[in-house]
N, C-alpha and C positions, 0 to 999 in steps of 0.2 A: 735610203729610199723615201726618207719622209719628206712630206710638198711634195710630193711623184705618183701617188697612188695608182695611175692609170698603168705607168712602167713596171712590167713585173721581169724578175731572173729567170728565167728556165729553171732553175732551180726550187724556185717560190713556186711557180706555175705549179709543178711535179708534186710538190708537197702537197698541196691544195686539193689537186684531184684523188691522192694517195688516201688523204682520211676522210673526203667526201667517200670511197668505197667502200673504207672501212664502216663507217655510218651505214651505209645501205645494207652493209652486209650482216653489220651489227642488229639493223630493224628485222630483217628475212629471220634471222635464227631465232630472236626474239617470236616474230610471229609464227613459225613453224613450229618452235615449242610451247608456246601459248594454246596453238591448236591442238598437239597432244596432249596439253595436262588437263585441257579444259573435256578430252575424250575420257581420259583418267577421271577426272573428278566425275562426271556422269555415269560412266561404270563401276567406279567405287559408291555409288550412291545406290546403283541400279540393282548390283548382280555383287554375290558373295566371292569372296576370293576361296579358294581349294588351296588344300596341300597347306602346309605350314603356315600361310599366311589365313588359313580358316581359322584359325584360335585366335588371331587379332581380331580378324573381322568377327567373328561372332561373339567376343570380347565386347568391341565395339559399338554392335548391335546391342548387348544388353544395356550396355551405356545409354547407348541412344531411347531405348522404350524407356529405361526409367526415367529421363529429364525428359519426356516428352508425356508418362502419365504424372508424372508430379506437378510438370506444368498445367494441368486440365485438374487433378484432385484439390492442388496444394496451393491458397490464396498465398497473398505477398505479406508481410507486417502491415498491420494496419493499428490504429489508435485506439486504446481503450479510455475509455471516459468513467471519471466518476462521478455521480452525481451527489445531492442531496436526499432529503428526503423524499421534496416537492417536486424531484428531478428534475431540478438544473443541477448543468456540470458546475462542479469545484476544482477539477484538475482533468489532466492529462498525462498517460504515461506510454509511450512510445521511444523507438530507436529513429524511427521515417512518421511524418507526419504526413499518415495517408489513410482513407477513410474508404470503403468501397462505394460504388455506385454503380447502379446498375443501368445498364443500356439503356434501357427505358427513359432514364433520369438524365442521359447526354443528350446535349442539344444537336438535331440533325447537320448547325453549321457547325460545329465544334469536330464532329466524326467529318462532314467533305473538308475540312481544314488539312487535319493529318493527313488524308489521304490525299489530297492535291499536292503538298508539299515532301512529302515524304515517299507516296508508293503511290501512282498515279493509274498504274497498271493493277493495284490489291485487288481489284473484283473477278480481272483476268488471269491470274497468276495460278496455281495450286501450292504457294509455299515458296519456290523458287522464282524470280523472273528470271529465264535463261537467257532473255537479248536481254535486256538492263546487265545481267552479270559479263556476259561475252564482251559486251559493248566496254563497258568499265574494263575490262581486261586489257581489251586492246587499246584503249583508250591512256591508260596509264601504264600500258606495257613500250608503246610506242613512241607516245609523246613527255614520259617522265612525272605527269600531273597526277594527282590522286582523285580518282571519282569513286563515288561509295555505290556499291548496287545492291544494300542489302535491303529487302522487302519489309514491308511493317511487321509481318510475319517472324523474320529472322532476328530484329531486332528485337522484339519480344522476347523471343529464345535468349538473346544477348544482356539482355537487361535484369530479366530472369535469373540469371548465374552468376551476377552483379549484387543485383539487388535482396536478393530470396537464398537463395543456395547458397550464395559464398560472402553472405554478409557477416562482416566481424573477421572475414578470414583474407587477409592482403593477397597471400599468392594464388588461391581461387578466382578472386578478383582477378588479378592480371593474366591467368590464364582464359579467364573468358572474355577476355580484349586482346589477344595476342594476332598477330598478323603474321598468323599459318594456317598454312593449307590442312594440316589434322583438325585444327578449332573451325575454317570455314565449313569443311567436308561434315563435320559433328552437327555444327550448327544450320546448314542444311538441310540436311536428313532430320535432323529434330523437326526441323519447320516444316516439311513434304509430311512426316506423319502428324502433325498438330493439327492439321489443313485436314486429314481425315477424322479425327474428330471431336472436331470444333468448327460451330459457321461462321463464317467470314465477321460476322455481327458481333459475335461472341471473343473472338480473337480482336477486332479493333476493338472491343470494351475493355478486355484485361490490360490492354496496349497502354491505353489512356488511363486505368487505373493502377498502372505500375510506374510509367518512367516517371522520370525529375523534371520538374519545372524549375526550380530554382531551390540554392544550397539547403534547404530545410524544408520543402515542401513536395510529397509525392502525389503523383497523384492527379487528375482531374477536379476531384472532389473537393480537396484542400486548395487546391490553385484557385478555384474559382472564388471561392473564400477569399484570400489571402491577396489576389490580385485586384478581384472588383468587388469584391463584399456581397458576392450575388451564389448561386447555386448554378452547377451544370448545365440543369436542363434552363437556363434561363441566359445564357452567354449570347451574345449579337456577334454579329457577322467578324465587325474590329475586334472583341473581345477575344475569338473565339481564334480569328488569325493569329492575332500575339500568343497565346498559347503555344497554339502548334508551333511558333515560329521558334520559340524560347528552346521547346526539346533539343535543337538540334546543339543547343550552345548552351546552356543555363547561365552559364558566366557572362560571355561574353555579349549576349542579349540580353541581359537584366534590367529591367525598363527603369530601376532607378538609380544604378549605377552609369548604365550606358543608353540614356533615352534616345538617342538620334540610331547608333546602332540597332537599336528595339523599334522601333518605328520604320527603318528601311529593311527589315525584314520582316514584319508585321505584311507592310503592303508587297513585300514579294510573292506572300503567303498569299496573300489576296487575289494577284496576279495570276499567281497559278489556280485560286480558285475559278477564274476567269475561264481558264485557256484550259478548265477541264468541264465548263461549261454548266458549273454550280451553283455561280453567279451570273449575272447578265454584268456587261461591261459599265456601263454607265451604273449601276450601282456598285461596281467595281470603286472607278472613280471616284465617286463621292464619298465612299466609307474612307478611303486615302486620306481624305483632305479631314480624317478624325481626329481629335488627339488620342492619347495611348489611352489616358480614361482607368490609370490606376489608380487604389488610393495613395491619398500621401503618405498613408504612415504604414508598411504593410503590418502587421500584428500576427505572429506565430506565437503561440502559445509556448510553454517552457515547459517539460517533463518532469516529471514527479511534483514531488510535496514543497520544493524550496520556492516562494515569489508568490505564491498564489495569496488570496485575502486572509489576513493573518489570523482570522479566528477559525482557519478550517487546518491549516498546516497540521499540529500534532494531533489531530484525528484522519487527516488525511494519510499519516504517515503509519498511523496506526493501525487503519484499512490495510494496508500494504503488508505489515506483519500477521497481520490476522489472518490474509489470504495464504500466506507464506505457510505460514502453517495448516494448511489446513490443503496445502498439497498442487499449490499455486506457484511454479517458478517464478522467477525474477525477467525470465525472456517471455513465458507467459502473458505476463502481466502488460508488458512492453510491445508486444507484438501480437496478441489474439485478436483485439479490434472488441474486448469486453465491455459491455455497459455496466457499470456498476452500481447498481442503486442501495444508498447505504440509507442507517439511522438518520444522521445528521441533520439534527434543528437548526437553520443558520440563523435566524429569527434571534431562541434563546443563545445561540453560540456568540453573535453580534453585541446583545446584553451583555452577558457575561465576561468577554473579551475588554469591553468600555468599564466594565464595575472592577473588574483586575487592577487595569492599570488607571482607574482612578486611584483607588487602594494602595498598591506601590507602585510605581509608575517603570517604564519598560527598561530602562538604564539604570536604576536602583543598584548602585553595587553593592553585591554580594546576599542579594537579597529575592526571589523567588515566591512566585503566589501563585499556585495550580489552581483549576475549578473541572471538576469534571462530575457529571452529570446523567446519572442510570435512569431509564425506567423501569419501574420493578414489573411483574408479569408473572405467573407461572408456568408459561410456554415458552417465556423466555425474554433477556432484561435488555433491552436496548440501550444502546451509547447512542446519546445524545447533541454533550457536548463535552471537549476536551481541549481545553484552554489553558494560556497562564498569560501572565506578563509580558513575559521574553515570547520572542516570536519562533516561528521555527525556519531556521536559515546558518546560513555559514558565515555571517560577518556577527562575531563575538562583540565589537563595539556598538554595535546597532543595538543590542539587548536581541542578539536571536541566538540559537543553540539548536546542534541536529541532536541530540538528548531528548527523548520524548521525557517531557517532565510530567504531563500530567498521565500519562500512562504507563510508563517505566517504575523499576523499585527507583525512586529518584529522591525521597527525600529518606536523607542519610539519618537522621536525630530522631526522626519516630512522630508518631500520633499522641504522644501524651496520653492526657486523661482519658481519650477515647476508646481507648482498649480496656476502659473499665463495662462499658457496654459487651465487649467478650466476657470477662472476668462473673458478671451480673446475671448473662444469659446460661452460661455454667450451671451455676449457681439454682438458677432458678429452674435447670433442668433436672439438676441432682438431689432437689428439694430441701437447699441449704440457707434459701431467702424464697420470698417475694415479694410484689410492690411495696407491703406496708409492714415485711419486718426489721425490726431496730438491729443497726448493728453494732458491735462495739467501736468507738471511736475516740479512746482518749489524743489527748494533741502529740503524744510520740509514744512508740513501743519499738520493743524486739521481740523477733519472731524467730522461731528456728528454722532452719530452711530443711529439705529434704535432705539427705545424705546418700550421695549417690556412688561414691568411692569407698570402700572398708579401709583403705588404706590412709585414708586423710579424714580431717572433721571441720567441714566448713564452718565459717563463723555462723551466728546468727546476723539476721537482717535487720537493723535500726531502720526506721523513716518516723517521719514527723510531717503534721499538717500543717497546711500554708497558713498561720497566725491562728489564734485564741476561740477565735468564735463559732466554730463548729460545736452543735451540741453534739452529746455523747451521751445515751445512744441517738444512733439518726437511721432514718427509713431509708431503704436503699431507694424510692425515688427521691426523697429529698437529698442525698447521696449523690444522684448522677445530678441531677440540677444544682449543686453547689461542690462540690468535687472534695471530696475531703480524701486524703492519702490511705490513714489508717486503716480506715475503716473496709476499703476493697482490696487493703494486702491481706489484712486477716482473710477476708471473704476468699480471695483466691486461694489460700493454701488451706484452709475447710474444704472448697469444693475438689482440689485436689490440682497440682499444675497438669497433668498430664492431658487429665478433661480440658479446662482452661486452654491451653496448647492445641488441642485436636479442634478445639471450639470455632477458634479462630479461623483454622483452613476449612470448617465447615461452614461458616459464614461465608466467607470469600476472600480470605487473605491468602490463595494456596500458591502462586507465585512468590508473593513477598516470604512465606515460613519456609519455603525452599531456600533463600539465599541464606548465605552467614550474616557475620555481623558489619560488612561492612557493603551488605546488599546486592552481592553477584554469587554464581555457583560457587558452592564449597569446592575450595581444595584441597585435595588430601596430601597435596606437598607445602602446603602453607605451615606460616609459624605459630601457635596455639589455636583454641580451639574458637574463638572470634571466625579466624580463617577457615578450619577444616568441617567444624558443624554447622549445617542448618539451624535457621533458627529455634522451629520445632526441638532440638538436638540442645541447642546450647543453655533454651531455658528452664530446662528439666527440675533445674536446682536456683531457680532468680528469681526471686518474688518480684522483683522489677520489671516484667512483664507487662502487669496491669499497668504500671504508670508510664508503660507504651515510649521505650525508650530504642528499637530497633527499626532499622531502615524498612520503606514500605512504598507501595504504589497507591498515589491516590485513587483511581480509577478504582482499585480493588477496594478498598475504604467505603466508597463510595457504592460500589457493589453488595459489601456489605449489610450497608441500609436496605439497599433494594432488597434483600432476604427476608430480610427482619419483613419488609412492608407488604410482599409475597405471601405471605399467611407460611414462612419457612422454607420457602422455594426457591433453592440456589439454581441460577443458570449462570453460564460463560459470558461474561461481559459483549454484548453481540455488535458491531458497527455495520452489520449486510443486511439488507431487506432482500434483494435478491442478484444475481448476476446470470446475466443473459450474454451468449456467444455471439459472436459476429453476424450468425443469421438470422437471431433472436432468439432462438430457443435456449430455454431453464439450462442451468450448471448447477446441478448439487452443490455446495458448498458444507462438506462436514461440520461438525458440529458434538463436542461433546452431551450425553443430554443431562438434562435440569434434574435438581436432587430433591427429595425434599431431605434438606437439611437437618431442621428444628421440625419439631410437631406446630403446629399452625397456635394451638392454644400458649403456648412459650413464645413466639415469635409477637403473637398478637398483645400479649400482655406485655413483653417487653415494650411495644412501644410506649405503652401508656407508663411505665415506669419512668420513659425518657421523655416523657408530654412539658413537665416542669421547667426547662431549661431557661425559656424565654418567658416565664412570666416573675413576679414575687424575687427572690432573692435566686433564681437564676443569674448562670453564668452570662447568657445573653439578653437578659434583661434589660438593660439599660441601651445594647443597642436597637434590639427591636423595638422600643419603643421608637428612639431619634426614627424610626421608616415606619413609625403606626400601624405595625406589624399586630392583627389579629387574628390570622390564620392558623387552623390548629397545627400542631408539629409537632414532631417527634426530634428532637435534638442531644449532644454533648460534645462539648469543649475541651478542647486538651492543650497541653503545654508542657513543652520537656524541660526536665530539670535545670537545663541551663539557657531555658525561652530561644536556643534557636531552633527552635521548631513550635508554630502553635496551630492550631488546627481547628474544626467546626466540620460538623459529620450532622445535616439534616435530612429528617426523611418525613416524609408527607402524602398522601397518596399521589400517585403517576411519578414522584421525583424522588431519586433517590442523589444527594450530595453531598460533596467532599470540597472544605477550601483549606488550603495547606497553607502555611506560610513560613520557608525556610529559610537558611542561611544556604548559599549555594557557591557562595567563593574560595579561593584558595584558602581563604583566612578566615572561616566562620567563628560568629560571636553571638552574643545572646541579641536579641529582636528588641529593637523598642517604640512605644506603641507614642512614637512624635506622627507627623502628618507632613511629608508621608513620613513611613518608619524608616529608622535607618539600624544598622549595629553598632555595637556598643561600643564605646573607643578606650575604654579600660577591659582588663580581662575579666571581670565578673559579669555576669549575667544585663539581665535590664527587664522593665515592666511591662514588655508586652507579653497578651495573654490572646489565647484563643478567642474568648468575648469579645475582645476590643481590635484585635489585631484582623484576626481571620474570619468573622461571621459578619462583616458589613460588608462582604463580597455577594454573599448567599440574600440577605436581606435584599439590599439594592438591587441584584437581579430580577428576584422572584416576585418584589413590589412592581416591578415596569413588566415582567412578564407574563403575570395572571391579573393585572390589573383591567377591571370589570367581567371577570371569570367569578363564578360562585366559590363559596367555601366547604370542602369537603372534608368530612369526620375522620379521625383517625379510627380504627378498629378497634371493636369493644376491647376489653379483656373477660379472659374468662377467671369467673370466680376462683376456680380452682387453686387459682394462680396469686393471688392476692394475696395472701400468706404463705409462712414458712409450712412445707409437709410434704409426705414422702406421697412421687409420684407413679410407680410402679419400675417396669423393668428398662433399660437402656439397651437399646443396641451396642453392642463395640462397633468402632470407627476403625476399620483397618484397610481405611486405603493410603497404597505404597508397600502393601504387602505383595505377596504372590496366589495365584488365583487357592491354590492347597490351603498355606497356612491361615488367609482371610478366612474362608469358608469353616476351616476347623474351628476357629476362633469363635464365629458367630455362631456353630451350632454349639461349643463347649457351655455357651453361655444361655442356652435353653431355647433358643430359635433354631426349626427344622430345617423350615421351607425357606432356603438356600439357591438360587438361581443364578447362573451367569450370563450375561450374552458381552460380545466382544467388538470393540471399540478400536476402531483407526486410529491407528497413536505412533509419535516416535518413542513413547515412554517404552522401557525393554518388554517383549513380548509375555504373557503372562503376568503382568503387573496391574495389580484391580488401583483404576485409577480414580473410582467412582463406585458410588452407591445409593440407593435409595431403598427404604426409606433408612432416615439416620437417627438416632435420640429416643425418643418416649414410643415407644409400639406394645403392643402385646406378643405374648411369644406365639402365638399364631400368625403372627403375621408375613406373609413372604416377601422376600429380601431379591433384592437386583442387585449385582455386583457388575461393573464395567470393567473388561478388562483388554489392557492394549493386545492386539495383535503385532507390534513392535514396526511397524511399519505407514508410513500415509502414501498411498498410493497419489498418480501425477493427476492433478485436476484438466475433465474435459474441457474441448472447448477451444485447442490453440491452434492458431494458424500454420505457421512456417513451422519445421520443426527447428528444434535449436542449434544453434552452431556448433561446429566441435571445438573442443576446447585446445586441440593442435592439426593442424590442415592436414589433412587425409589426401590433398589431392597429387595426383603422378605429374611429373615435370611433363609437356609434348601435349596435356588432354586438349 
């Protein structure tokens, strides 16, 4: 039959009208039962079902009120920011990059956009359009095509269960995009009671501050940012169509992947602004003839701590732990929309950051230089800055590391000499020195150590001082200012290791005396006692203590000083000024409280012990001059036995600091002090020292950073203190006990008045984690014990709640 078309068979003919019937007969059934379900879906919406199907429905019913008050109580993720001091943001930490805005702050053509393109009937509707959905029915029942009739209203609901409810969770996702009649019939009825209440205003705001504009950006708020560098309320007619035009596709409209696509739907947007009579047509017209008007470059910000300006990274990351603990989740953080205003100097962080890595430079192998940075306070000691070298990031060849180094137990070799500043304050509490008494210092001894096993007899302790010219005796401030060995091992084991030990986590080493010796939690399945004790634990019996030979945190180092400068008032290393919720209002943020440590008159005289470092035959002598350093200070220097590790611990009023400088490689070696330093390429040590190596980090900053600021006095010392002599009674230090034997303890020892109050803590419940006051009191005097409740409750404040951690949802919802 072919060339014949006009010639048909009888046979051909017959066919031809056979499945033409079949077609019409096929469209009738199609439409007759289009008409009954669409009767169905209205009385299932309307009226309860009876008899055995009432437990589905009113199953279903509770479904529905609660995704329809969660949608009205429960905001979406949105971005929390953290800032500075000065608040500006340093970071971002979010899952959706979306910010709220409120109605007020959308621009009127940004709200008729949506609505002309999307739901044109939204002012007439109550939730449902039932001709838009009838129509679409028949329209894609009859003819095969797909027309979408869902209201801005339903989508809302839709996005909602996407975005909020079943984020993180794939088959919630897909069940609230599934194309049935049980997710339409849900998603309906959500939307008809959403419509009651909430007004129509209120509904297209959440609209536009929930769905997606494009793969990382939610949101009106952020879009408008991210697209034209401008704010909601400030979007133009073309701005404002490209928007709404983009929802319906993110992909496939993305004005910089697909700008012709993006632009002919832009002006479709427009069009229908037109033909809904929002816009006059002639400025229809002419907005067409716009370009898209994006930036070139768009710029979304990056979540958390990794890319952001390198001198905020490991303080940013350290905000992040602090909040953590302190009863802040990780989805929290990510999704509440929290502002977070911290410590953070960016000013001195920027300094300090440039003085590191002139120091050792960021690629240095195997080599590491911390700086971090307290204010001291007696309300409470601010972080500042927390710096190093290496950056904080995930490319290892770059010189970055997600390792908080300067706030972590991070260097492994210890603080050297500087733990003789513990060993000294001891001392001068238990009235076994002061400033100006002599102590014994020949250039090498042995000492017996304690014996802490009946069944073995530890050796005695040999050490020797660094060459010849230490006098003997020497005043222990001329002692910390030139660091002689002997003479603070005797000192330590006079005043006793245990004092010395307890000293230490009362100053503010209480992180670092928890680890072993190799700077993480004890394990009690571990191999000797490096592994299984605390440090506290292990150095019961080591005079090696003072010559500060175990892993530690600078920051706590650093915190340290701040006590000492506190007039003895220990507080928790702080990075939060305060944190505000999404709607602005205060978030408690717990908080262990401040101790006083040391008696004020100990703490104050310690410094002036430590005033000598930087002048005469100080240890930093010679560099604080090279910076015409004449600022009073309180300083000491350390250096581990085999220099890879040297350190600088200054304190001054308002700054309390720490600069580290370790060996951080697979292959650590002794430091030496070239330019920059490098390690050593034989297996013996090398001649970098804390003076030379670590304290022209602290100089060079503090020279560019108080420069034309006045000079302020360190704290007197009190007479008392100046010499060796007994200073009356000590508290016992018994935190880590339990709230019983604590208390028994302090009163065994002549103190009555005994008080507890109880502290949010993961430490085990009953566990006195804190005390004030500590050291020199009279026995009249009454005592505060802190003690955990074993528990940190969930911090206020979060938006969506959190995802489950395995989909709870039923296959059909």
């Amino acid at each position: 039959m072919i060339g014949h078309p006009e010639v048909l068979s009888p046979g051909h003919h017959a066919l031809t009208r056979s499945v033409g019937r079949v077609r019409v007969g096929n469209g009738l059934v199609k439409l007759v039962g289009l008409c009954l379900l669409a009767g169905v879906l209205v009385a299932g919406m309307l009226f309860p079902a009876v008899g055995a199907m009432g437990v589905v429905s009113n199953r279903a019913s509770d479904t529905v009120d609660a995704t329809s008050a969660d949608l009205v109580t429960t905001d979406p993720p949105l971005v929390s920011v953290v800032t500075d001091k000065d608040n500006q943001p340093i970071a971002y930490l979010y899952q959706q990059y979306r910010v709220n805005t409120p109605s007020s702050q959308i621009s009127d053509v940004m709200k008729a956009a949506i609505v002309a393109i999307e739901d044109h009937r939204f002012y007439a509707h109550a939730g449902v359009d039932w001709t838009g959905t009838l129509r679409a029915l028949l329209t894609n029942q009859v003819s095969g095509s797909t027309q979408g009739a869902s209201t801005l209203t339903q989508q809302y609901v839709k996005n909602y269960q996407v975005l909020v409810a079943g984020r993180n969770d794939k088959l919630a996702q897909d069940q609230a995009q599934a194309q049935t009649i049980a997710r339409k019939l849900k998603e309906a009825r959500v939307a008809l009671q959403l419509e009651k209440k909430l007004s129509k205003d209120e509904i297209l705001a959440r609209y536009l501050n929930l769905v997606t504009f494009s793969g990382k950006v939610d949101g009106v708020g952020t879009a408008a940012r991210v697209f034209f560098n401008t704010t909601p309320d400030k979007l133009t007619i073309p701005q404002a169509a490209l928007l709404a035009g983009v929802v319906n596709n993110p992909v496939s409209f993305n004005p910089w992947e697909h700008p012709v696509k993006a632009k002919q739907r832009r002006d479709q947007v427009i069009d229908a602004m037109v033909s809904t009579g929002k816009i006059p047509k002639d400025t229809g017209e002419a907005e067409k003839k716009t370009d898209l008007g994006v930036v070139p470059d768009p710029q979304v910000p990056g979540t958390g701590c990794v890319g952001i300006d390198p001198q905020n990274g490991f303080f940013c990351d350290y905000v992040q732990t602090y909040l953590k603990q302190a009863g802040f989740s990780t989805d929290q953080l990510q999704t509440g929309g929290y502002t977070i205003h911290t410590t953070l100097d960016q000013n001195l962080a920027k300094i300090a950051k440039a003085s590191v890595e002139k120091n050792v430079p960021k690629n240095t192998n195997g080599i590491a230089n911390t700086f971090a940075v307290v204010e001291p306070g007696q309300q409470d000691h601010k972080v500042l800055a927390l710096v190093a070298n290496r950056d904080y990031g995930v490319k290892a060849a770059d010189g970055q590391t997600l390792s908080n180094l300067p706030a972590s137990v991070s260097d492994p070799f210890g603080a050297g000499s500087i733990y003789k500043v513990i060993t000294s304050t001891a001392a001068m509490e238990h009235g076994k020195a002061g400033v100006n008494t002599p102590l014994s210092n020949p250039s090498s001894a042995r000492f017996p150590v304690p014996q802490l096993d009946p069944n073995s007899h530890a050796p005695d302790y040999s050490v020797n001082n660094l060459g010849t010219s230490y006098p003997n005796p020497i005043s222990l401030q001329q002692g910390l200012a030139t660091s002689p060995n002997v003479a603070f091992v005797g000192l330590q084991l006079e005043t006793g290791m245990s004092n010395v030990l307890t000293m230490a986590s009362r100053l503010g080493m209480r992180e670092s005396m928890k680890t072993n010796l190799y700077g993480v939690t004890p394990d009690p399945n571990g191999s000797g006692k490096e592994a299984t004790q605390s440090q506290t634990q292990f150095f019961q019996d080591k005079p090696s203590f003072t010559l500060g030979d175990s892993p530690l945190s600078p920051m706590e180092l650093a915190n340290l000083g701040a006590t000492l400068m506190s007039g003895g008032v220990w507080c928790p290393p702080n990075p939060i000024q305060e944190v505000l919720d999404h709607n602005g209002k205060s978030v408690q943020v717990p908080r262990q409280p401040c101790e006083q440590a040391v008696s004020g008159p100990v703490a104050n005289t310690m410094l002036t012990a430590m005033s000598k470092d930087d002048t005469g035959g100080g240890t930093t002598a010679g560099t604080a001059k090279k910076f015409n350093w004449t600022r009073p200070l309180a300083g000491k220097t350390g250096t581990d036995e085999s220099n890879r590790s040297v350190g600088f611990l200054g304190v001054m009023p308002g700054y309390a600091v720490s600069s580290l400088v370790f060996a951080d490689g697979s292959k650590p070696a002794g430091i030496c002090a070239t330019t920059p330093p490098r390690l050593a390429t034989s297996g013996g040590g090398c001649n970098g020292f804390g003076g030379t190596v670590a304290a022209p980090p602290f100089f060079d900053t503090f020279t560019q950073y108080l420069n034309g600021k006045p000079n302020e006095n360190l704290p007197a010392p009190d007479p008392d203190y100046l010499d060796k002599r007994d200073h009356g009674p000590i508290i016992p230090w018994v935190v880590g006990m339990n709230l019983n034997d604590g208390t028994n303890t302090i009163k065994q020892a002549g103190y009555a008045a005994v008080n507890s109050t109880e502290v949010n803590s993961t430490q085990p419940k009953g566990t006195v984690i804190g005390q004030t006051p500590a050291g020199l009191e009279s026995k009249s005097a009454p005592i505060t014990l802190y003690v955990s409740t074993g528990f940190m409750p969930q911090a206020a404040g979060a938006t969506s709640p959190a995802p489950p951690t395995t989909s709870s949802a039923q296959p059909g919802g």
